[in-house]
C-alpha positions as CSV (number, residue, x, y, z in Angstrom):
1,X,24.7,-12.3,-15.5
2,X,23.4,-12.4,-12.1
3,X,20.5,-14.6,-10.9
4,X,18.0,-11.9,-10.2
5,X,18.1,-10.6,-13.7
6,X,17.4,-14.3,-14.7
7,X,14.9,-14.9,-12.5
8,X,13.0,-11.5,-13.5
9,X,12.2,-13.4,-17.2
10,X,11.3,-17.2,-15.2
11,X,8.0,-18.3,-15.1
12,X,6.0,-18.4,-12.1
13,X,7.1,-20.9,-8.8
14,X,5.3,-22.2,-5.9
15,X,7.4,-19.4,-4.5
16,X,6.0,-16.8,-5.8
17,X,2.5,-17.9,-4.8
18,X,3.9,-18.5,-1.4
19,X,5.1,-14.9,-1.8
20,X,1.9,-13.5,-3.0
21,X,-0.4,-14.8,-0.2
22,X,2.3,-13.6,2.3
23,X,1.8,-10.0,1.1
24,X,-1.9,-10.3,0.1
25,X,-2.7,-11.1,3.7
26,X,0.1,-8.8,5.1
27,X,-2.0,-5.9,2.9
28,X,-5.4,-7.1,4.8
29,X,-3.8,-7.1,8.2
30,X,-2.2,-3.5,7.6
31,X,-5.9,-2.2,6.6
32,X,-7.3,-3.6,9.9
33,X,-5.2,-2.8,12.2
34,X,-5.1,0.7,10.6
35,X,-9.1,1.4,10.9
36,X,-9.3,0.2,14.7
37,X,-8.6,3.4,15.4
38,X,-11.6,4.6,14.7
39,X,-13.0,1.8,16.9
40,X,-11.0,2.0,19.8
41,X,-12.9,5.3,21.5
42,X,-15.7,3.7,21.2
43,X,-14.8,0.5,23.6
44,X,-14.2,2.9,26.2
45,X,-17.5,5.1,27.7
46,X,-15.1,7.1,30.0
47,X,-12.1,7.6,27.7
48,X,-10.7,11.2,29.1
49,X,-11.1,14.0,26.2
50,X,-7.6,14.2,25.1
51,X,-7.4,10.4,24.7
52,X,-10.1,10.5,22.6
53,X,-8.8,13.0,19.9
54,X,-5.6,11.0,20.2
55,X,-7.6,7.9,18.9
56,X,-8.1,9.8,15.7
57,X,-4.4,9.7,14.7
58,X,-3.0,7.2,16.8
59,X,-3.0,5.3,13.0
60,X,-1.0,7.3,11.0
61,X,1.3,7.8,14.3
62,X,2.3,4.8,15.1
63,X,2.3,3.8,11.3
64,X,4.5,6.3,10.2
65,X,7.0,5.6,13.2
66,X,6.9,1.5,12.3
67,X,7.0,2.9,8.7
68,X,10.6,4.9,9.7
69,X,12.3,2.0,11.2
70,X,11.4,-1.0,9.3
71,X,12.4,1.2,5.8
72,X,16.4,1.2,6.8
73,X,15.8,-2.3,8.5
74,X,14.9,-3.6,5.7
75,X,17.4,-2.1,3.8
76,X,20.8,-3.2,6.4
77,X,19.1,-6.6,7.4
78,X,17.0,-7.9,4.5
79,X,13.3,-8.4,3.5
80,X,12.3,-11.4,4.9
81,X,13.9,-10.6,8.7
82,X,11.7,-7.8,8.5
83,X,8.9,-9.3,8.3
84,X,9.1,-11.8,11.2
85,X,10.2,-9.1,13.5
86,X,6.6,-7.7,12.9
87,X,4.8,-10.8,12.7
88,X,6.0,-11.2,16.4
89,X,4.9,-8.0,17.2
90,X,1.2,-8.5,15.7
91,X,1.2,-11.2,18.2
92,X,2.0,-9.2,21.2
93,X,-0.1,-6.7,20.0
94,X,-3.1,-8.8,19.4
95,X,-2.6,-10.8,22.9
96,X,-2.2,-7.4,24.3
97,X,-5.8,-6.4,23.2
98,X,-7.5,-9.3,23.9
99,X,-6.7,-9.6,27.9
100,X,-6.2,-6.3,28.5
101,X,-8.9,-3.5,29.4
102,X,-7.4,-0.6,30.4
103,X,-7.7,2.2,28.0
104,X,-3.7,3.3,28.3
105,X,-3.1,-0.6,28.6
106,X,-5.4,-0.9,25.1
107,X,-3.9,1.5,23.2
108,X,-0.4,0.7,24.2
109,X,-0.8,-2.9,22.3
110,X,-2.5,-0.8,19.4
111,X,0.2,1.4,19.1
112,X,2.1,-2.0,18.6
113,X,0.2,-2.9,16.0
114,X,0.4,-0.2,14.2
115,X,3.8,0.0,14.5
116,X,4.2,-3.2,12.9
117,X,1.8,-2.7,10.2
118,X,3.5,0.3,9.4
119,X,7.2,-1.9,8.7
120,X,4.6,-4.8,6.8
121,X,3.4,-2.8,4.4
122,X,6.4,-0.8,3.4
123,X,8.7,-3.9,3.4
124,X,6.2,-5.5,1.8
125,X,6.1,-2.4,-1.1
126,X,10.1,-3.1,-1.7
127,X,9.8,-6.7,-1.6
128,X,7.2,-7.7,-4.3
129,X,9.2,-5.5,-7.0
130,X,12.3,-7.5,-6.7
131,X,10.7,-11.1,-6.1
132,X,8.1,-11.6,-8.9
133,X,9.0,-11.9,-12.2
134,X,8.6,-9.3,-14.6
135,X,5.8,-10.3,-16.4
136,X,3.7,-10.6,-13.1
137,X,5.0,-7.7,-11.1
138,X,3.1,-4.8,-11.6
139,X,-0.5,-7.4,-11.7
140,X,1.1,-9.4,-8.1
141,X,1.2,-5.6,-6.7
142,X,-1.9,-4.4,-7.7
143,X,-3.6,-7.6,-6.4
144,X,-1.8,-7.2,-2.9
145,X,-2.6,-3.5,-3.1
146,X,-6.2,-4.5,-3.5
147,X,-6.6,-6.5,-0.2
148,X,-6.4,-3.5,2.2
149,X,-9.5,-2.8,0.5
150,X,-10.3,-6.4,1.7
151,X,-9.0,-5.5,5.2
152,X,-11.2,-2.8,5.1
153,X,-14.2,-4.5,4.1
154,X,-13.3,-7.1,7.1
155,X,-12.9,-4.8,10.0
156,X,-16.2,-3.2,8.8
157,X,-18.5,-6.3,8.7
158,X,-16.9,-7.1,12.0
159,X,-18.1,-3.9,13.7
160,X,-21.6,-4.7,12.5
161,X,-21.4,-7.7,14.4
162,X,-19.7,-6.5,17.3
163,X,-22.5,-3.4,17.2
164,X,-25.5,-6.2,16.9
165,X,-27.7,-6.4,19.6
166,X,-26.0,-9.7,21.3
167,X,-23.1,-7.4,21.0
168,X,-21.2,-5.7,23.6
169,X,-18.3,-2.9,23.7
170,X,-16.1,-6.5,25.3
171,X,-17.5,-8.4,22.9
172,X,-16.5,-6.0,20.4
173,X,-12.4,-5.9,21.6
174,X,-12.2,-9.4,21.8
175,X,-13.7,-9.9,18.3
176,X,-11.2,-7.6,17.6
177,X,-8.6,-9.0,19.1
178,X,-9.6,-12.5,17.8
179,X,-9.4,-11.9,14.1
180,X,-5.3,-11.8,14.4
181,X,-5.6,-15.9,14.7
182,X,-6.5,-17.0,11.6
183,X,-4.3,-13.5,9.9
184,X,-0.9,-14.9,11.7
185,X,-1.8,-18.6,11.2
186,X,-1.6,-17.9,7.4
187,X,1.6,-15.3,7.8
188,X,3.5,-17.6,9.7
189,X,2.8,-20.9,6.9
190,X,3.4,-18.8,4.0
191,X,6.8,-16.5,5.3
192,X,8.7,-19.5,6.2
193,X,7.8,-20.6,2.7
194,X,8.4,-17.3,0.8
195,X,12.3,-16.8,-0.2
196,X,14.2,-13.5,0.7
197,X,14.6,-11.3,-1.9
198,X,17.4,-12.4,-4.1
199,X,18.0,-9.0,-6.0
200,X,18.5,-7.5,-2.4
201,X,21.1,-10.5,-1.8
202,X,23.2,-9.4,-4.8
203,X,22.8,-5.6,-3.5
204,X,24.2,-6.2,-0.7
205,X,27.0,-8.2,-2.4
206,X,25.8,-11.7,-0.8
207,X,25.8,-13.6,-3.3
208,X,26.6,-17.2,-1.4
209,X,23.0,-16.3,0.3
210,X,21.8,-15.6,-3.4
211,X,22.7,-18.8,-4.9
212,X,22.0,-20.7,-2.0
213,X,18.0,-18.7,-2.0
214,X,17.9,-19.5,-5.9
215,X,18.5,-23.6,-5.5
216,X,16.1,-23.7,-2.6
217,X,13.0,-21.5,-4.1
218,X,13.9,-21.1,-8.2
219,X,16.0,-24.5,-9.2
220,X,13.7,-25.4,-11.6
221,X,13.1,-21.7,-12.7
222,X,16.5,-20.4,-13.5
223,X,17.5,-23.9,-15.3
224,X,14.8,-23.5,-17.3
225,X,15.3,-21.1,-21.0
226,X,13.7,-17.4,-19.8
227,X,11.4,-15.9,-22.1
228,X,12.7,-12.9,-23.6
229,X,12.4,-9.2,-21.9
230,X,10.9,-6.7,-23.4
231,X,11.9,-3.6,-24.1
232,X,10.4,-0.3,-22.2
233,X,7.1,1.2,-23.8
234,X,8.7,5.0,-23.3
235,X,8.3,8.2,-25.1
236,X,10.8,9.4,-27.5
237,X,13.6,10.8,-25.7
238,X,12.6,9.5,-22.2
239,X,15.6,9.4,-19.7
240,X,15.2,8.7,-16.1
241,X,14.0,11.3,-13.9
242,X,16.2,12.7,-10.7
243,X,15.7,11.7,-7.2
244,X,14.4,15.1,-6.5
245,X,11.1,14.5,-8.9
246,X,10.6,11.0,-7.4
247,X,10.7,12.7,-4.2
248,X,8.5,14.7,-4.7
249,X,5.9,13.1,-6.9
250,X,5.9,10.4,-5.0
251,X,5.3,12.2,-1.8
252,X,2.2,14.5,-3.6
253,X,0.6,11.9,-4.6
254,X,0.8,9.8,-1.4
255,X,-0.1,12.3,0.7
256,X,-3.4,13.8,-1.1
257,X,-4.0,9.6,-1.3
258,X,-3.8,8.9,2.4
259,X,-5.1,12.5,3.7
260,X,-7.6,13.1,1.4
261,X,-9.1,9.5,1.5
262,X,-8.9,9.7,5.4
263,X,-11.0,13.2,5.7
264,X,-13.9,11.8,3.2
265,X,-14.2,8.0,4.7
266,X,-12.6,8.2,8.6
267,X,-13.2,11.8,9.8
268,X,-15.8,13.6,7.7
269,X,-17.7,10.1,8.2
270,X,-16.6,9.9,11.6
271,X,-17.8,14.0,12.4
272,X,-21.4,13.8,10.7
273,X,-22.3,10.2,10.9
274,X,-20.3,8.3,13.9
275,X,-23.2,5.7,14.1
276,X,-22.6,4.7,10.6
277,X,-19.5,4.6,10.3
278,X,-18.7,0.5,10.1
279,X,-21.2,0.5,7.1
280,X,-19.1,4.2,5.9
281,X,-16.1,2.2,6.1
282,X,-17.2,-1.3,4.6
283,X,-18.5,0.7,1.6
284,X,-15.8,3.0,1.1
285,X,-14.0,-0.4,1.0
286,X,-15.8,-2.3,-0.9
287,X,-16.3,0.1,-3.1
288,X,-12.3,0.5,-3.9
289,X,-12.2,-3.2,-3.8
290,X,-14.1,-3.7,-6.5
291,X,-12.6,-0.7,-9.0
292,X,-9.2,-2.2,-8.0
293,X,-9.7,-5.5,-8.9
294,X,-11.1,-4.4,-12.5
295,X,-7.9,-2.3,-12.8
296,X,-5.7,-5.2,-11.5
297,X,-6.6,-8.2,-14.3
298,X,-5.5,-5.3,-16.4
299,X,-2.7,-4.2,-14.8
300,X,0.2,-5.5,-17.1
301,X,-1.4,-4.2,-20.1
302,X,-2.0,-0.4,-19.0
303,X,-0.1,2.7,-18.4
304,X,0.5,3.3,-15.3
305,X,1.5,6.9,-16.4
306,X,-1.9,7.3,-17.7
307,X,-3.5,5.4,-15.2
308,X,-2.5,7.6,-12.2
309,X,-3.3,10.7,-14.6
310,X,-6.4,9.8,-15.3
311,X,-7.8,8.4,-11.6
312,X,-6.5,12.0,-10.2
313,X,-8.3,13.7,-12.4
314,X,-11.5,12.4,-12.0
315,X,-10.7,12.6,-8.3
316,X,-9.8,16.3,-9.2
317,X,-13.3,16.8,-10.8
318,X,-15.4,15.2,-8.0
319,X,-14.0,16.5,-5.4
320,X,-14.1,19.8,-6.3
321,X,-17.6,19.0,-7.6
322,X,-18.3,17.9,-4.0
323,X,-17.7,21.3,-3.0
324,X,-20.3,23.2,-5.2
325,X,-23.0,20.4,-4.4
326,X,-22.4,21.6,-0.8
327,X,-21.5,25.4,-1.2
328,X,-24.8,25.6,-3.1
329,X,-27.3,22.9,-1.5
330,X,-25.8,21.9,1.8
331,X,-27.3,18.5,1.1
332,X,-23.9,17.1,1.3
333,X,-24.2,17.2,5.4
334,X,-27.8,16.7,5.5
335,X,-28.8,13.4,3.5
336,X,-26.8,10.0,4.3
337,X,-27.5,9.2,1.1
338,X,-25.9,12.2,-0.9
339,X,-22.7,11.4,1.6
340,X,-22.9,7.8,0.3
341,X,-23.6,8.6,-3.3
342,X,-20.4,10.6,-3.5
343,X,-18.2,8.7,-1.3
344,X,-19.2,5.4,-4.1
345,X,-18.2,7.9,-7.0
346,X,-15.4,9.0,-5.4
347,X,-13.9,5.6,-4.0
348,X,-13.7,4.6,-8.0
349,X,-11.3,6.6,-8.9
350,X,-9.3,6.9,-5.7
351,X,-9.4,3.2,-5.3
352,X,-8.1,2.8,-9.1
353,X,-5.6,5.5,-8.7
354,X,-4.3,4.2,-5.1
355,X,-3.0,1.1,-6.9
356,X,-0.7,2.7,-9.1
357,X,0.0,5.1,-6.5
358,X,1.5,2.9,-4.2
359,X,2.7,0.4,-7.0
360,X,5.2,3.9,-8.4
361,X,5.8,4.2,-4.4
362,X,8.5,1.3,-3.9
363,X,9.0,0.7,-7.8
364,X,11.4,3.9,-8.4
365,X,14.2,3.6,-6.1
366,X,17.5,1.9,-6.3
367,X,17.8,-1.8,-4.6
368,X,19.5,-1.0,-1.8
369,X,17.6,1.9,-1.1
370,X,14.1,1.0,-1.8
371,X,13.1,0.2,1.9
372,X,14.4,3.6,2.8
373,X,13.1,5.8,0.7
374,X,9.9,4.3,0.1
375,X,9.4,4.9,3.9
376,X,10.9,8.2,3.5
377,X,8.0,9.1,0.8
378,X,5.1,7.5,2.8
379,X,6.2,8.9,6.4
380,X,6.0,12.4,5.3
381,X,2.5,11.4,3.3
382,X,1.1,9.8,5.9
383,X,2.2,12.1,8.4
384,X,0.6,14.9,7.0
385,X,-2.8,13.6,7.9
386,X,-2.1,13.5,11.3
387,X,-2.0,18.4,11.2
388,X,-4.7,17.7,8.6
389,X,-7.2,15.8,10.8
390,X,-6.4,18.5,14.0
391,X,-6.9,21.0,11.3
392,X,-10.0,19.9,9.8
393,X,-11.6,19.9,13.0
394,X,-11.6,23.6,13.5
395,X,-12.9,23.9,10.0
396,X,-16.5,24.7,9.4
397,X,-18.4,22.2,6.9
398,X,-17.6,24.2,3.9
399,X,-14.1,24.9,4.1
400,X,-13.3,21.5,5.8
401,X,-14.9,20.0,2.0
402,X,-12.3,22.4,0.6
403,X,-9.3,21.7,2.8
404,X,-10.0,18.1,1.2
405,X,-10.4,19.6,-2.9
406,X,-7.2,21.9,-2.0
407,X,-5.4,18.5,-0.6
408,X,-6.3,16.9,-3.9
409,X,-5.4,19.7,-6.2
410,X,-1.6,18.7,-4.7
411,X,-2.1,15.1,-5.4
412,X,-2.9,16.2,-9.3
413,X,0.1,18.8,-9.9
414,X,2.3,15.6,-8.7
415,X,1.0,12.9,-11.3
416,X,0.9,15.9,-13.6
417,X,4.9,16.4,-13.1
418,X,5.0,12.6,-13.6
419,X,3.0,12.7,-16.9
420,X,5.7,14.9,-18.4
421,X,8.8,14.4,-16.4
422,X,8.3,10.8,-15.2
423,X,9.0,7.7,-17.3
424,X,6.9,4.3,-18.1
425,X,7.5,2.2,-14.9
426,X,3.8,-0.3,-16.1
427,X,3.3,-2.6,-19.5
428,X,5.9,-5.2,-18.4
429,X,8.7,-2.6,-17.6
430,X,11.9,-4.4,-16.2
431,X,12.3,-2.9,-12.3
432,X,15.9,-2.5,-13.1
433,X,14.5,0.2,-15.3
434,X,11.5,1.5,-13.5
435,X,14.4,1.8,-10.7
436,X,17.1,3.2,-13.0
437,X,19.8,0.6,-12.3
438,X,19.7,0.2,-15.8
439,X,19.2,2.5,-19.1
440,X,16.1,2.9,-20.8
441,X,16.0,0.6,-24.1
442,X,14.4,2.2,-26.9
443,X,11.5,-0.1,-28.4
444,X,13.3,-0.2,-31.7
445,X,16.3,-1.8,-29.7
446,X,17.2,-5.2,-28.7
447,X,16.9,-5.3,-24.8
448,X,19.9,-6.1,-23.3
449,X,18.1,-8.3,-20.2
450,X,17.1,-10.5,-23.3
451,X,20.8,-10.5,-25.0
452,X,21.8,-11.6,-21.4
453,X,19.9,-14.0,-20.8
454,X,19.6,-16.1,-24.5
455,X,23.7,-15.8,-23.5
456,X,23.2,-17.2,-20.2
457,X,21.1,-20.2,-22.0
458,X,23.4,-20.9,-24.1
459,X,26.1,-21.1,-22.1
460,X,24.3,-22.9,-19.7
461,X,23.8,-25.4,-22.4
462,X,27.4,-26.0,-23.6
């Protein structure tokens, strides 16, 4: 039986919490560094006209390109390599920034950034599946998932105090800029800590490198009796979907995630309310923080299936109801308060559906392929808003609220495929099965992860 499928059933290690603040902060640096963008014009009161409608997607640009090199990266040199190769490029970056003051010379070390937050967060995606055990993965995920809400909520109460009247547009860069110390202080402690991934070892067919990994980080873990798996909570009949579904749910959902969230809190906030926009974005935020963390305590005991089905429809419903308010009352554009009303009621569901959005994202892909196509999935999402937000602009306030409900609609007939095609990947699901490495166990079967393991014990023990 291999280590990783051991492992899987241990209990948890000072590795894993090692593991877990590594991608917990990773998550909160990826939020940051994605929302400076709509900082950056501002530092600059002679930023040329086409710079400035660059700074509107020079996030998901640079994100998606970090995203499309660090998937295979990932994938040919491992997890962990990964991420120190964009650790040192959040340093450049964040020097970059701070002595720097240039626009071209500014945006150059964002673009870095970016780059590098892009590879963080989808490394980070494939990583946490295969590290934490099973009985912690999908709550560990939703956790780390949480804290770009936390980024969010950081880069926002930093632009009120870079905007504060002892505040200056330097000031406000080198706060910026500033913020990386403390971010990299805790990557760096807790990465050299934080094993590689020892189901991508085995992948890969190193398996020297896996046992070595295992008596460094898990000794104690995989000597220790495992408790016993579980077997998938699936329908009747469930059977693994094709590549082509995962593709494409995946991909719908993503993509009405990272547009449709990015036209109500970035660029609709942005277009009618630019001098509110820290507080849009620290609500918008907090906000998703806090219907995240409810859904996270219970994220090993719900359905993710129902879970994403449920969040996109009440993101269905108010979006769409968004769209009435305004068609009928225009008091959508008019009162601050309506815009923050709806973008509360709104943040609920999306921030309760983005977790198991981007939980399904790097759970349903074979080992060696998870880096990839998880970036795959997300560059197309997230590269979609980049047309969106050029398209949006040219939009008058009416149908620009119903580009967003349309973009939304997509995102529903996606986890609506997934309801009936799609299989249980939540409720302690192994991610050899979420993945389909291995067969769906019916719950009136033994699982065989448990058979092997009991065997491994006892064997162990003669």
């Amino acid at each position: 039986m291999s280590y990783s499928s051991k492992l899987e059933e241990s209990s948890w290690t000072s590795a894993h919490s090692w593991t877990f603040i590594a991608f917990a902060v990773g998550m909160l640096a990826e939020a940051y560094i994605y929302g400076l963008g709509s900082f950056a014009a501002a530092w600059f009161t002679t930023l040329p006209s086409l710079l400035g409608t660059l700074a509107l997607v020079w996030s998901p640009l640079f994100l998606i390109i970090g995203i499309a090199f660090a998937g295979p990266i990932s994938d040919a040199l491992g997890r962990r390599l990964t991420f120190f190769f964009t650790m040192a490029l959040y340093a450049v970056g964040a020097v970059g920034i701070f002595f720097f003051s240039a626009y071209t010379e500014v945006l150059f070390f964002l673009a870095l950034l970016l780059f590098a937050a892009g590879g963080e967060m989808n490394t980070i995606m494939a990583a946490n599946h295969e590290i934490m055990p099973r009985k912690y993965r999908s709550r560990t995920m939703f956790w780390e998932i949480n804290f770009i809400n936390v980024g969010g909520v950081v880069l926002g109460l930093v632009g009120f105090v870079a905007a504060s009247e002892y505040g200056s547009l330097s000031f406000s860069k080198d706060l910026v800029a500033a913020m990386f110390i403390p971010i990299l202080a805790v990557l760096l402690l807790s990465r050299l800590k934080m094993p590689e991934s020892v189901r991508w070892l085995e992948a890969k067919g190193k398996h020297a490198e896996a046992a070595a990994a295992v008596q460094k980080h898990f000794a104690v873990a995989a000597a220790s009796p495992s408790a016993p798996a579980v077997s998938s909570p699936q329908a009747a009949g469930a059977k693994h979907p094709s590549l082509a579904i995962k593709i494409f749910v995946v991909t719908a959902i993503a993509g009405a995630n990272a547009v449709g969230f990015g036209l109500m809190t970035y660029s609709l906030g942005y277009y009618y309310y630019a001098s509110q926009i820290a507080s849009i974005i620290l609500v918008a935020n907090l906000v998703g923080f806090l219907a995240g963390a409810v859904v996270s305590v219970m994220a090993e005991k719900w359905s993710r299936k129902k879970l994403l089905t449920y969040s996109m429809i009440g993101t269905f419903i108010v979006t769409w109801g968004i769209y009435a308010l305004n068609v009928s009352t225009a008091a959508f554009s008019d009162s601050l308060i309506t815009f923050y009303a709806v973008l509360i009621v709104l943040n609920v569901f999306v921030g309760a559906g983005y977790l198991a959005e981007d939980t399904l994202k790097g759970e349903v892909w074979q080992t060696t392929r998870r880096g990839t196509l998880t970036a795959l999935t997300r560059f197309i999402a997230i590269g979609a808003a980049i047309p969106a937000y050029y398209i949006g602009l040219g939009l008058s306030e009416n149908n620009y609220i119903l580009f967003n409900a349309l973009i939304w609609t997509v995102g529903l007939i996606g986890v609506l495929v997934w309801h009936f095609k799609g299989i249980e990947t939540g409720q302690g699901v192994s991610i050899a099965v979420a993945s389909g490495e291995s067969p769906i166990v019916s719950p009136s079967m033994p699982s065989m992860a448990s058979t092997d393991v009991r065997a491994l014990d006892q064997t162990e023990a003669k």
